[in-house]
C-alpha positions as CSV (number, residue, x, y, z in Angstrom):
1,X,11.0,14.2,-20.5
2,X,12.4,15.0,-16.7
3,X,10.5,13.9,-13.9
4,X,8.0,16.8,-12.3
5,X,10.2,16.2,-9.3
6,X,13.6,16.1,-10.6
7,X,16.9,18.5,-8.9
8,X,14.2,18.3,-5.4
9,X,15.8,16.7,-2.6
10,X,13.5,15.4,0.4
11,X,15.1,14.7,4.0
12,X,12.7,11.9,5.4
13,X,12.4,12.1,8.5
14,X,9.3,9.8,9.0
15,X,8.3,6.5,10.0
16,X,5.6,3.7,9.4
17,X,2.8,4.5,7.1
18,X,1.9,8.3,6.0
19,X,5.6,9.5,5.8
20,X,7.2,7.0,4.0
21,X,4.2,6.6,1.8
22,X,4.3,10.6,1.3
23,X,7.9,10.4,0.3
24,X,7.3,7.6,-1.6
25,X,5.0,9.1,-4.3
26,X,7.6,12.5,-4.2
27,X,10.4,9.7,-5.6
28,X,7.9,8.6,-7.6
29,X,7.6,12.1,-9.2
30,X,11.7,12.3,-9.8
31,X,12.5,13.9,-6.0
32,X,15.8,12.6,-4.6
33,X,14.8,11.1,-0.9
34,X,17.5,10.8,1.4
35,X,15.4,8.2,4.4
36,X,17.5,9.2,7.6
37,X,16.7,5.8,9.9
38,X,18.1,4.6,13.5
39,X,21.1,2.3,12.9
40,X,18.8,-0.2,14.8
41,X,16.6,-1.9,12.5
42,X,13.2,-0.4,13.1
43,X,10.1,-2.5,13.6
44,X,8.8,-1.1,9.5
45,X,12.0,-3.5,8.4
46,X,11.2,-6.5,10.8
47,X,7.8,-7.3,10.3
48,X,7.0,-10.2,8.5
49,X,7.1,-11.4,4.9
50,X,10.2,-10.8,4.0
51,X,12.3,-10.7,0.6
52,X,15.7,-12.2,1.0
53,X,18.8,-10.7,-0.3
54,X,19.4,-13.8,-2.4
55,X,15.8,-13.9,-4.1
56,X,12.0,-14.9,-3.1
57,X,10.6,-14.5,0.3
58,X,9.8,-16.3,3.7
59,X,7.7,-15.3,6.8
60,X,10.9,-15.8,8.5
61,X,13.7,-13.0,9.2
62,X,17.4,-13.4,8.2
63,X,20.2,-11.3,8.0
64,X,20.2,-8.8,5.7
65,X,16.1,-9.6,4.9
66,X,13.7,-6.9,4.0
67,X,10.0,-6.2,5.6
68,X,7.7,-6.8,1.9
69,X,5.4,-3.5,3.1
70,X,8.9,-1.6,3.8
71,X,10.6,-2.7,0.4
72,X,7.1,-1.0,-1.3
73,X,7.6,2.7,0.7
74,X,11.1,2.8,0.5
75,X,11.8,2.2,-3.3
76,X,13.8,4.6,-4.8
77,X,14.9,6.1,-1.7
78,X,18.1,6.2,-0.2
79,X,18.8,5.2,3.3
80,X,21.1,7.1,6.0
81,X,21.8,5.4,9.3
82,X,21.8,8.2,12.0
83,X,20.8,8.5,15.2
84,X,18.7,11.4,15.1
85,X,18.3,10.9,19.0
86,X,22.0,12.0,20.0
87,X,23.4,15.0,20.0
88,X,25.9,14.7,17.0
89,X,22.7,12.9,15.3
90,X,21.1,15.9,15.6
91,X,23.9,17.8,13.9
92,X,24.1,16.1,10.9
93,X,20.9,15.8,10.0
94,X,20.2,19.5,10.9
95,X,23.0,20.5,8.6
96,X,21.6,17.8,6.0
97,X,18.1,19.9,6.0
98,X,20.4,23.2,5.1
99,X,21.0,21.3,1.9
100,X,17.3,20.0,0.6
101,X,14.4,21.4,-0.4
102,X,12.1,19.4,1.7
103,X,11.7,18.4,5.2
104,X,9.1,15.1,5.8
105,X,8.6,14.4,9.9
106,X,5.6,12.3,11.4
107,X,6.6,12.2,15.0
108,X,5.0,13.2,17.9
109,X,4.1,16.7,18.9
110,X,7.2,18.6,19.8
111,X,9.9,15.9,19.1
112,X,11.5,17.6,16.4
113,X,11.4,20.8,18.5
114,X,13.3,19.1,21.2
115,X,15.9,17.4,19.0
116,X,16.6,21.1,17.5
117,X,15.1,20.0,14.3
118,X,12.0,22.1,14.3
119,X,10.2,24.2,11.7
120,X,11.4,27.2,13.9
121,X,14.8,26.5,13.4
122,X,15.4,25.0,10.5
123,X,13.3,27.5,9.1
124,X,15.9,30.2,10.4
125,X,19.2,28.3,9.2
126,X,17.3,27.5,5.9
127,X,14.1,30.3,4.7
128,X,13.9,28.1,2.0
129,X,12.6,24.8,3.4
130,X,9.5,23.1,3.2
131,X,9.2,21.8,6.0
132,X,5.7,18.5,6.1
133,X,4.9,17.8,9.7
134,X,1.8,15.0,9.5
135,X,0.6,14.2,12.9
136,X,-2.6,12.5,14.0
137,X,-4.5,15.9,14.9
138,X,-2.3,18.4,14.7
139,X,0.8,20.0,15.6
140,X,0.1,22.0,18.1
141,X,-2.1,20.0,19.4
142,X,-1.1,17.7,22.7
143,X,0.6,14.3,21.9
144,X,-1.5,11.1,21.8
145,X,-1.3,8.0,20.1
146,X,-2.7,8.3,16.6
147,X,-3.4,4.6,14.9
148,X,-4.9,4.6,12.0
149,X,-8.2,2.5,13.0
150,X,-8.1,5.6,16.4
151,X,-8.6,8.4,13.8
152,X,-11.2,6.4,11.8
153,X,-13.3,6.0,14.8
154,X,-12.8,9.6,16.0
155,X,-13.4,11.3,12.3
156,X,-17.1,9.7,12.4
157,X,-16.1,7.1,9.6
158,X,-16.5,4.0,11.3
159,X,-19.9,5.2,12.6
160,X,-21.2,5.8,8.9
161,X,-19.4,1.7,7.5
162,X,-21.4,-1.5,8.2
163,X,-24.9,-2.2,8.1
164,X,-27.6,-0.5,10.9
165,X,-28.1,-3.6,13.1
166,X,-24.8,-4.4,13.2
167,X,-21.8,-2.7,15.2
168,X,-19.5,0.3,13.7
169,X,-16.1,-1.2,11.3
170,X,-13.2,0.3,10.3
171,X,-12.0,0.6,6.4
172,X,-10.2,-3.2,5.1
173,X,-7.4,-0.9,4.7
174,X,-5.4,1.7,6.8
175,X,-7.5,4.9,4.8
176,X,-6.1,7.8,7.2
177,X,-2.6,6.6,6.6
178,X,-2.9,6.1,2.5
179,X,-5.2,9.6,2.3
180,X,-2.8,11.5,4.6
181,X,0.1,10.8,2.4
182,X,-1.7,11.7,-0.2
183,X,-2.6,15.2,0.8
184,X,0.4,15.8,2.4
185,X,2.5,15.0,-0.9
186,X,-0.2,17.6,-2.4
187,X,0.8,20.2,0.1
188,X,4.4,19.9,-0.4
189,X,4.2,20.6,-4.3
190,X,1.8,23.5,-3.4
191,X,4.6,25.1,-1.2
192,X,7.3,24.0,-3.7
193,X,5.5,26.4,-6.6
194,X,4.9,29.0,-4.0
195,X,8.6,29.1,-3.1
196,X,9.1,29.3,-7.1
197,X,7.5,32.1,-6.6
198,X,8.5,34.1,-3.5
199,X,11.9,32.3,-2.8
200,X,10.2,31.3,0.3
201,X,9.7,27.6,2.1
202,X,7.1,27.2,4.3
203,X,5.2,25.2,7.2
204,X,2.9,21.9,5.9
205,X,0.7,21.1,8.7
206,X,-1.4,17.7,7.9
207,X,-3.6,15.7,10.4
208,X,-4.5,12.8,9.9
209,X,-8.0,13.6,11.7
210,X,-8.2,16.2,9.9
211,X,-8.1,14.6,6.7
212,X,-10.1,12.0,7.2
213,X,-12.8,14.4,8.5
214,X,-13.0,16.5,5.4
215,X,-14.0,12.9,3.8
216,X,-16.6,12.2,5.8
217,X,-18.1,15.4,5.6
218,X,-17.7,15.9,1.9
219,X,-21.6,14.7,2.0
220,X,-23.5,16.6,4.1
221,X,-23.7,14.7,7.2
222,X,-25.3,17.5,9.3
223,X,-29.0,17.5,6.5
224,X,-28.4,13.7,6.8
225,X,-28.5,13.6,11.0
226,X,-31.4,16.6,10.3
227,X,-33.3,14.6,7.9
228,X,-33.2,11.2,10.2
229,X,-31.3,9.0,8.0
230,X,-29.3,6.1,9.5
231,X,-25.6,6.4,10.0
232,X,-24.8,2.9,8.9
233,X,-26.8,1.9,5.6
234,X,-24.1,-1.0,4.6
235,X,-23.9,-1.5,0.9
236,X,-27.2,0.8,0.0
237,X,-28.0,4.0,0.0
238,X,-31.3,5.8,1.5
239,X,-31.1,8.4,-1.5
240,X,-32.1,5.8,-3.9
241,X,-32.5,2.3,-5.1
242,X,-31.0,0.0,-6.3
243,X,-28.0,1.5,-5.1
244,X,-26.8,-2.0,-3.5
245,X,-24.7,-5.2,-3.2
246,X,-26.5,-8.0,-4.8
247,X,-25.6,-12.0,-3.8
248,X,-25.4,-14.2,-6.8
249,X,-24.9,-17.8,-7.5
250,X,-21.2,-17.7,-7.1
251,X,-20.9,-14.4,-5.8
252,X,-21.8,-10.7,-5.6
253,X,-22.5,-8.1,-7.3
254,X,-22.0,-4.2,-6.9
255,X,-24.5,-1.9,-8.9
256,X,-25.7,1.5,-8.6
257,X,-28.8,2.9,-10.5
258,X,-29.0,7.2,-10.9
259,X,-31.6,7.4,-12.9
260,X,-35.2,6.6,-14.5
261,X,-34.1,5.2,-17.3
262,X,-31.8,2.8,-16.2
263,X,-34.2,1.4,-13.9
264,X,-36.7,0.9,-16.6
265,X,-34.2,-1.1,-18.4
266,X,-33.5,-3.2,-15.3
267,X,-36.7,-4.0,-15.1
268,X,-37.1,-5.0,-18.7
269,X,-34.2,-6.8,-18.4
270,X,-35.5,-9.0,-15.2
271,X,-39.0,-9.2,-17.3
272,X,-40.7,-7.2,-14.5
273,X,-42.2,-3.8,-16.0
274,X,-44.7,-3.6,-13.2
275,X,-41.8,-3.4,-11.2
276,X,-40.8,0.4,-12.9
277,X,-44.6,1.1,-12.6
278,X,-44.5,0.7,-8.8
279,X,-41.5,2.4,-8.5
280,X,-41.3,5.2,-11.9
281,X,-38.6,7.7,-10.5
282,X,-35.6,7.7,-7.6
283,X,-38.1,9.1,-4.4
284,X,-40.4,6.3,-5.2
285,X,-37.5,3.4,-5.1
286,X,-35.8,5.4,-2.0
287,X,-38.8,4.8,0.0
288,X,-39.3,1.5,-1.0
289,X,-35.8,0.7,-1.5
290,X,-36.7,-2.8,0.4
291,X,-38.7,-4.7,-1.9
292,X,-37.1,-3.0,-5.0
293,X,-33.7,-4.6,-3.6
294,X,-35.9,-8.1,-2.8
295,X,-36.8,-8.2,-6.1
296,X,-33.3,-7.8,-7.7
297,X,-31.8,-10.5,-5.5
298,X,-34.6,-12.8,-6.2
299,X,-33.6,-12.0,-10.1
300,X,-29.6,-12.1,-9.4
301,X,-29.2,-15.2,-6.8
302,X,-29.4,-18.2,-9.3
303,X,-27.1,-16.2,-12.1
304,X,-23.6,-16.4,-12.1
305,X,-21.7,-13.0,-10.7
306,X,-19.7,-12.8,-14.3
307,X,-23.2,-13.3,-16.1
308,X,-25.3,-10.5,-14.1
309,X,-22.0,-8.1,-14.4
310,X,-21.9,-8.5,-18.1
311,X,-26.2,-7.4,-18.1
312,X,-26.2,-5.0,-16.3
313,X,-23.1,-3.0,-18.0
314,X,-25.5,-4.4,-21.5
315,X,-27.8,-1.9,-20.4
316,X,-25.9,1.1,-19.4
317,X,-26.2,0.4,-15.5
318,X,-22.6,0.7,-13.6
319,X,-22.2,-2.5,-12.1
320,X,-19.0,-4.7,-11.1
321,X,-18.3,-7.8,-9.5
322,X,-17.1,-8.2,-5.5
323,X,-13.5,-8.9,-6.3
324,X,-11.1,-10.9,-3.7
325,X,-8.0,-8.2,-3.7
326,X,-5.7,-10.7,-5.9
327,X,-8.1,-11.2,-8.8
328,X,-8.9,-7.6,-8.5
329,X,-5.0,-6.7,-9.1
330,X,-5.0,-8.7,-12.1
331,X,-7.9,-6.6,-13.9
332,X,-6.7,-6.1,-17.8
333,X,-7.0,-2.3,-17.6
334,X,-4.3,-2.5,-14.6
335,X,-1.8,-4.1,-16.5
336,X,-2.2,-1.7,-19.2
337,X,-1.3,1.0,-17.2
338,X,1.2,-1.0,-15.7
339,X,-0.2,0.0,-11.8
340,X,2.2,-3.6,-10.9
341,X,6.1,-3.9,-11.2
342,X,7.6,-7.0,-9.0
343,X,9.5,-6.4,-5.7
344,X,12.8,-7.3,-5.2
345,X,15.7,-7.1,-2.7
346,X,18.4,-5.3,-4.0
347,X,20.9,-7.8,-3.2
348,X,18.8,-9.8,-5.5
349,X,18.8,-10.9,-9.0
350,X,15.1,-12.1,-9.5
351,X,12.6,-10.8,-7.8
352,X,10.6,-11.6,-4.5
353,X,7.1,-13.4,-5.7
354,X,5.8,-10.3,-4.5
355,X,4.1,-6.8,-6.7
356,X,4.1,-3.4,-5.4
357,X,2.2,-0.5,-6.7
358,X,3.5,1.9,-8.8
359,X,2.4,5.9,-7.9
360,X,-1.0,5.8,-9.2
361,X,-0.9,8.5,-11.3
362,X,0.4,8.6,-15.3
363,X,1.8,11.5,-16.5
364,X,5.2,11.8,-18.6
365,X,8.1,11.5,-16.7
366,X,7.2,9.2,-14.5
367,X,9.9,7.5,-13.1
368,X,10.8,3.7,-13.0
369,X,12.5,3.2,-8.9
370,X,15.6,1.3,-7.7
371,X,14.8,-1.2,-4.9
372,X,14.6,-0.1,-1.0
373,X,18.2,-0.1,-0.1
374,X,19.4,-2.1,3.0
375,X,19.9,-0.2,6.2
376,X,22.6,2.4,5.8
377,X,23.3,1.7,2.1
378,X,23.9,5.5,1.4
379,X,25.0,7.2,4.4
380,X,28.9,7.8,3.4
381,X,27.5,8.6,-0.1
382,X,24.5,11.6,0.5
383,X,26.9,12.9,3.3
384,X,29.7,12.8,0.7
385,X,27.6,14.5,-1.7
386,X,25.9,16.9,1.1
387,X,29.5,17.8,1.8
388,X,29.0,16.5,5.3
389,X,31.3,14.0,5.4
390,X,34.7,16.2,7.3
């Protein structure tokens, strides 16, 4: 079966995290991504690991080496060395966006607009276009430096993670960027039905602030602030108990209990039925979520993590271990849905030690990506087949 994607070409314009990643998941889904770059390595291919073009890695760069977190967003795209900054640049890439379906630009506010690359005008030359401007918070809205851990704090999010006596923490991982991408490769096959439609492209406007925002405030954060609960609860919940992370003997342990039943079993299954007594439905355990939690780490800290795992799921309660990201990745159900496939350089023949992930979605069609290409690889080929090469 084709790809969902397939005959769509994407101009990636985009840099860093949430563009590349956005384009990343449309190649993913069978789109042909041409990745215009400067013809000066930027600082996405330079930072360390790096795969070499002969095979494995090193912390050190060489010629011809590839950035590991660059060879992940840039498989299966094809890169085009222009200088989108000069006026020629400019040209060429403004004619290459006559000839795709799909515009991706993360830059600042009004860059595009002074380079002549702007929704506005390409909008004219091509009616067609969808055009994905993600920005930190907003298009229209003045420029200022948007970094992933900036938006996190602003959007409320590091207010609500870590526990109450301790200070506010951003996410282990760079969540605006990653969710961003996401939404923004959602809002691009939105406007590519539409234009199946109408025949018309349109204008994808996605902040990052805004996104992670809508998150935050998919519970309702204004009853919360209303009723007096704490912003940071850590690993527990003040709706209920035991909604927690429990230490073991070699270990920890994530569980989360919903209902009445469950918790009699728990307690049956720590030999404490006084315990569900006390506590007999989820108000009960909310507001005395402290000694119901004392009591399960009291029951949890001389078992082994594995051990209190395996229980727990025994008797219907969701529970899982605290995983280091490595073991995590090498879960049995991942590799049945084969999330993994190796990294390579293309210049290589084995690959780099490294995995990346594949798009985290399986559907048929899904489509198996060549290597990030080094700098330039394509540019005389997609301007050849553009017809933009007189």
């Amino acid at each position: 079966m084709s790809a969902p994607l397939a005959g769509v070409r994407v101009l990636d314009l985009s840099r860093f995290v949430s563009g590349p990643l956005c384009t990343f998941f449309l190649a993913s889904m069978g789109a042909e991504v041409f990745a215009v770059e400067s013809p000066n390595p930027s600082p996405s291919r330079r930072l360390p690991p790096f795969a070499l073009p002969e095979g494995g890695s090193s912390t050190d760069y060489v010629d011809g080496a590839i950035a590991i977190p660059f060879l992940k967003r840039a498989r299966g795209k094809r890169s085009v060395a222009i200088d989108v900054t000069s006026a020629e640049g400019q040209r060429i890439v403004g004619d290459m966006a006559t000839r795709c379906d799909v515009l991706v630009e993360n830059s600042a506010p009004g860059t595009m607009t002074r380079f002549g690359l702007g929704y506005e005008t390409l909008s004219n030359r091509h009616p067609g276009l969808v055009y994905c401007s993600i920005s930190g918070y907003g298009r229209d809205t003045p420029d200022r430096p948007a970094m992933d851990n900036i938006v996190q704090a602003m959007a409320g999010l590091m207010a609500k993670t870590g526990f109450a006596d301790g200070p506010p923490l951003r996410a282990g991982i760079t969540v605006a960027d990653h969710t961003t991408a996401v939404f923004a490769a959602l809002g691009i096959v939105a406007a590519l039905r539409s234009r199946d439609a109408t025949g018309k492209g349109q204008l994808v406007d996605v902040a990052m602030l805004d996104v992670l925002t809508a998150l935050v405030w998919d519970e309702p954060v204004d009853h919360y602030a209303a009723a007096g609960y704490p912003v940071r609860t850590g690993n527990a919940d003040m709706r209920g108990a035991p909604i927690n992370t429990y230490q073991c003997a070699d270990g920890w342990v994530s569980v989360t209990c919903t209902s009445d039943t469950q918790f009699e079993k728990l307690c049956d299954l720590m030999a404490r039925p006084g315990l569900f007594e006390q506590f007999p439905n989820q108000h009960a355990r909310a507001m005395g979520a402290q000694a119901v939690d004392a009591e399960i780490a009291v029951w949890t800290l001389p078992r082994k993590a594995a051990d209190v795992e395996r229980d727990f799921i025994a008797i219907g309660l969701p529970a899982g271990r605290v995983r280091e990201p490595l073991d995590a990745a090498d879960d049995p159900a991942l590799a049945t849905r084969e999330l993994f496939e190796p990294l390579r350089h293309a210049s290589a023949d084995a690959p780099s030690g490294f995995r990346g992930a594949r798009l985290p979605i399986v559907f048929d069609g899904r489509v198996d990506l060549a290597p990030a290409e080094p700098l330039g690889e394509s540019t005389d080929a997609v301007l050849r087949e553009l017809g933009l090469d007189s």
